[in-house]
N, C-alpha and C positions, 0 to 999 in steps of 0.2 A: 509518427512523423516528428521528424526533431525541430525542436522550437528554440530559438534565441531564447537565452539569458538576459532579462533586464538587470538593473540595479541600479537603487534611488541615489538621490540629485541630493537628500538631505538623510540625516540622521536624527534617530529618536537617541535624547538624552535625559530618561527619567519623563519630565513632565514638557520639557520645552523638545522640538525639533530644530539644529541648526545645520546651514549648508553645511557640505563636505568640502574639505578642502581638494586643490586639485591635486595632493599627492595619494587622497581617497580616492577619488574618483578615477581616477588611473590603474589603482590598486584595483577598484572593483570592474570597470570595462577591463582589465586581463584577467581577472578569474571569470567573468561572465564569457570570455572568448573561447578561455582553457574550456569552462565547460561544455561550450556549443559545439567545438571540437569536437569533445572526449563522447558525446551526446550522437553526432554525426560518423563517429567511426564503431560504436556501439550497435546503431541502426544499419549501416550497410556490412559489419564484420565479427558483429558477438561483443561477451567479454573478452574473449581473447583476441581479439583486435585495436582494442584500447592499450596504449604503453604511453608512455612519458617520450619517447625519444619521436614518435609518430605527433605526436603533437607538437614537441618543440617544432621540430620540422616545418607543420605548417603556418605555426607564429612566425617563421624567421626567429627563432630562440635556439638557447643550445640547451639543452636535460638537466644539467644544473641549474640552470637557471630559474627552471619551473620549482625548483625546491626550494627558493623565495615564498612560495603561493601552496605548496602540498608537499610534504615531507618524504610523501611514497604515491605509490602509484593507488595500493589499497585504500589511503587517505581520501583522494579522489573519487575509488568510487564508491567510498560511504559517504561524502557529500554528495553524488549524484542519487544514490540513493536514496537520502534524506529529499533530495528536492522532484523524486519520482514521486515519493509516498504522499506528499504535499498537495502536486500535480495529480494524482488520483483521489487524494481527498476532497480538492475543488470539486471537482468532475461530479465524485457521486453527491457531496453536500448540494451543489446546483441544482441534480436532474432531484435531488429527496425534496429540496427546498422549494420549487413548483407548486408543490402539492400543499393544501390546509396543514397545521400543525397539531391537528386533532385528527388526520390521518393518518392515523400510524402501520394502516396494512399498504396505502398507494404507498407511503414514504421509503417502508422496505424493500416492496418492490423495486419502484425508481431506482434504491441505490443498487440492489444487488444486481440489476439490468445494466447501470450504469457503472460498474465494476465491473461486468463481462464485456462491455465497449471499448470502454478504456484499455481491457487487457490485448484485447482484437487489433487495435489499434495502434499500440505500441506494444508488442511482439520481447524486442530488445532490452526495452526497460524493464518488462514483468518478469521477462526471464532472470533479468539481472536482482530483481527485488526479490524474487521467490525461488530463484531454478535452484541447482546442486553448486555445490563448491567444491572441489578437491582438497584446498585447503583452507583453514580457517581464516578471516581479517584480520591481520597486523595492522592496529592504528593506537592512533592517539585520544585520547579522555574526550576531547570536543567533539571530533566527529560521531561516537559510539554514543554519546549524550545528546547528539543533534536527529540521530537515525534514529532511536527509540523513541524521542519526542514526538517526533514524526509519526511512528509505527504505529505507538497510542494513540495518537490522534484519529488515524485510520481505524485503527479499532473504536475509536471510542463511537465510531457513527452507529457504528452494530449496535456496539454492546446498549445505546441507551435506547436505539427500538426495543431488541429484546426485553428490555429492563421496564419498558411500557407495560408489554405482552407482560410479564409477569405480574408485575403491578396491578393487571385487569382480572389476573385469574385465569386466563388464557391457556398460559400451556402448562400439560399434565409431564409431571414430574415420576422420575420411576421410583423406585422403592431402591436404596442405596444398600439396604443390608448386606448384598451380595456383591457388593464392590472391593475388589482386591485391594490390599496397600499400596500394593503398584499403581493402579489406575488413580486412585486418590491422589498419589501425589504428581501423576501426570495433570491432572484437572488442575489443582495447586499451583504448579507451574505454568500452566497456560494461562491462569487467572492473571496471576502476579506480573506473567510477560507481558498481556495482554492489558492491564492495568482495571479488569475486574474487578471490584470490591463490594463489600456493604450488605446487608442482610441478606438481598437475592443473592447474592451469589453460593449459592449453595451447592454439593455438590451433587447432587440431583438437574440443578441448574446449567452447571455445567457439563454434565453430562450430553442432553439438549442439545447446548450450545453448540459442541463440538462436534458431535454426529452431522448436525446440520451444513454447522462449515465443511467439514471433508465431502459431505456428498456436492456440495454446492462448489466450493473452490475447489476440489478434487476435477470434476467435471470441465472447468474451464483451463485448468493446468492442460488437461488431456488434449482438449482443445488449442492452446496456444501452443504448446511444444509438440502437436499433432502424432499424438502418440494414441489412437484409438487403433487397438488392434483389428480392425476389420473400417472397410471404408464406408461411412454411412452418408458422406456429403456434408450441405452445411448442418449445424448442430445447433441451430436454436432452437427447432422442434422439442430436441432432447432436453435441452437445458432448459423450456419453458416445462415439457410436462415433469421437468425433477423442482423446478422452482414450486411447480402447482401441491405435489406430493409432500415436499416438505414444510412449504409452508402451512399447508392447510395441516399437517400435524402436528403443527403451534398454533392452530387459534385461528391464524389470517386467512382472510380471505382473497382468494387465489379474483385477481381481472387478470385478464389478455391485453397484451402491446395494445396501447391505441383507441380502447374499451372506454 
């Protein structure tokens, strides 16, 4: 569901916070507008229902003028995408954060439950942060540095359960001998995107990792862009008993919604 844009009354400067002047705050009420826009024609039309000239439109603006505020249309929505990945971070940090901090099987739970809400939820958004592109983003340095902050962050909710789980001794690692160079340097890459590091991270570890995710986010994709070849109905049946399978094949202990 699309939500208004806020944006603060004051700015942080270093150590002190002072008001915004009224040519900020002006500045920020039209980009918090552009986005609730660009946010409300994403929800009822796709990406491909978002443009520049659809939105001047409904500011009362002309398309140039919005290149005051986003250079391009792609600009746009790598900041909405940054402020998606954010808005689902909240999401799963809250529903993990409930739980003791010395739970670290309810905690994973909670999030990856709360990751398949989220995605259920807003449709538009997940497609936009994860679906296909036909073409690659054309942007600028801040936005592509704003979205990857972002992305980490989201990751990093994962990565530092997992990194409990190993820490404990928990999950069994396979034998890497027979891992191709190829694979190696995909592991590599996922680490480094994903901002992975430090002695766990191995590649044995990420092997793990990444199985786990594709069965897990694989599943919810399938789900959101409702692409299950055969009709099975609702699918949290499915996605609990693949939550139970994988997780219990790291260590965790599998409870049920509500348990």
């Amino acid at each position: 569901m699309p939500k208004d844009t806020t944006f603060p009354a004051r700015c942080e400067t270093g150590a002190a916070s002072v008001p915004m002047s009224r040519r900020m705050r002006i500045r920020a009420a039209t980009l918090a507008e552009i986005k609730t826009i660009a946010r409300n024609l994403l929800s009822a039309h796709g990406p491909g229902g978002v443009s520049l000239r659809a939105i001047a439109r409904e500011m009362g603006m002309t398309a140039p003028a919005l290149y005051r505020y986003f250079s391009s249309l792609d600009d746009l929505l790598l900041a909405l995408r940054a402020e998606f990945f954010a808005e689902l971070s909240a999401q799963i940090t809250d529903a993990s954060g409930r739980l003791p901090a010395d739970d670290v099987d309810g905690r994973l739970l909670a999030a990856l439950r709360a990751f398949r809400s989220w995605a259920l939820a807003n449709r538009a958004e997940f497609i936009l942060l994860f679906g296909p592109r036909d073409e690659p983003f054309t942007t600028t340095e801040p936005h592509c540095a704003a979205l990857q902050h972002e992305k980490q962050r989201f990751a990093a909710i994962f990565l530092s359960l997992f990194n409990r789980l190993l820490e404990e001794g928990r999950v069994p690692l396979p034998d890497t001998a027979s891992f191709s160079p190829e694979l190696r340097a995909q592991l590599h890459l996922f680490a480094r995107d994903a901002g992975f590091a430090g002695a766990n991270a191995t590649e044995g570890a990420l092997r793990v990792l990444t199985a786990c995710w594709v069965r897990l986010y694989g599943l919810v994709c399938m789900e959101v862009f409702r692409s299950m070849p055969f009709t099975v109905g609702d699918l949290e049946p499915l996605f609990e008993a693949e939550l139970c399978d994988v997780l219990t094949s790291i260590g965790v202990r599998y409870r049920a919604p509500h348990s």
